[in-house]
N, C-alpha and C positions, 0 to 999 in steps of 0.2 A: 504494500500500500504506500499513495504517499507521505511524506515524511517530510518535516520542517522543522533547522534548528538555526536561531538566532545566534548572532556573536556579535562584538564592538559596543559592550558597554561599559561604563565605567563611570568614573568622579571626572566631574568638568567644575569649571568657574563658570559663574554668570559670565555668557557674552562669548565663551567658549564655543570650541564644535566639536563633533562627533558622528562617526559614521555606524551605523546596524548595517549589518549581512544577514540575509535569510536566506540557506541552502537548502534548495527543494532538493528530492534524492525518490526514486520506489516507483520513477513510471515507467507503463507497460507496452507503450510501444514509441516510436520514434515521433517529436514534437510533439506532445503531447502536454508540454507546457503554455504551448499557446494557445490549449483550451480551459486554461486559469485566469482569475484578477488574483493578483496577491495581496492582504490587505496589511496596513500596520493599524495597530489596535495599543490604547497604552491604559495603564489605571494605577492612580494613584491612592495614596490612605483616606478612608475617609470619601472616597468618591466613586463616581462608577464609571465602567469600561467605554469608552469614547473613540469613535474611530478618526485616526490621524492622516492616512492615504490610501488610496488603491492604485496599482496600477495594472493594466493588462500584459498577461503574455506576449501578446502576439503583437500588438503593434504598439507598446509604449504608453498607450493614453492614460493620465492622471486624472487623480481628483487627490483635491486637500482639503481639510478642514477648514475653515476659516482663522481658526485662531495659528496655526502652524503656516499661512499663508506667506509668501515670499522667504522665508525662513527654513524650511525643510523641503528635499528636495529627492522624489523617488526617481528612481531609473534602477532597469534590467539587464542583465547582460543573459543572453538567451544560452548560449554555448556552457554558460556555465551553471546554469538555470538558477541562478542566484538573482536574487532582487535587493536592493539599499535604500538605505534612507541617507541622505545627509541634512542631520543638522544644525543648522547656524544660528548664532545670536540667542544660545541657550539662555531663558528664560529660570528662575526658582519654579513656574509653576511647571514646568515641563519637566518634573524631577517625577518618575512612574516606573512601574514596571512594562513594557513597551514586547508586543505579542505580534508575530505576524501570522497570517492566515489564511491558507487559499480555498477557491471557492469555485469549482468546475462549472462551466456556463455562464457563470455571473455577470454583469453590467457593471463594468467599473464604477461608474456615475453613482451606485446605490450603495454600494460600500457601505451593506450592513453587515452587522458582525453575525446574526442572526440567519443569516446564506451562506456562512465560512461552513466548508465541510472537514478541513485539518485545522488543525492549530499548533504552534511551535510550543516549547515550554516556558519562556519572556528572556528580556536580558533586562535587567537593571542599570535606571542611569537615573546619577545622583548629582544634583548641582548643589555647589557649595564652594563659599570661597577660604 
């Protein structure tokens, strides 16, 4: 089946950046990643699961949250079926535990976390100066 595991997180300073990896790995036949969105999903203490980007397999297309707008920044590298986040001008409130998530079929534009049919295990990223 498929399988997703996050890497690249860590302790930042406010204003800092940081990049997430999500390595897809378990499919069944050849491109078969371009029949995913992959989503980032993050949750902090105290609050609930909010989705941060999607972007598609197959041709790249984004969506962002509003609040991570101009500031984070998804793209895929297909060959390596991995997907990232970069982000910049880290924020305290963007201190979460930070989940990616794929979703076969999906409409990137909808990037609900409630259509993800895998989910990674999170990485942790903590701001603080």
């Amino acid at each position: 089946q498929v399988q997703l595991v996050e890497s690249g997180g860590g302790l930042v300073q406010p204003g800092g950046s940081l990049r997430l990896s999500c390595a897809a790995s378990g499919f069944t036949f050849d491109d078969e990643f371009n029949d995913y969105i992959i989503g980032w999903f993050r949750q902090a203490p105290g609050n609930e699961r909010e989705g941060v980007s999607c972007i598609s397999g197959r041709d790249g297309r984004t969506y962002y949250a509003d609040s991570v707008k101009g500031r984070f920044t998804a793209t895929r590298d297909k060959a390596k079926m991995t997907v990232y986040l970069q982000m910049n001008n880290l924020r305290p409130d963007d201190a979460a535990v930070y989940y990616c998530a794929a979703e076969r079929g999906g409409w990137v534009l909808k990037c609900s976390d409630f259509g993800m049919d895998v989910w990674g295990k999170g990485a942790l990223v903590t701001i603080s100066s």
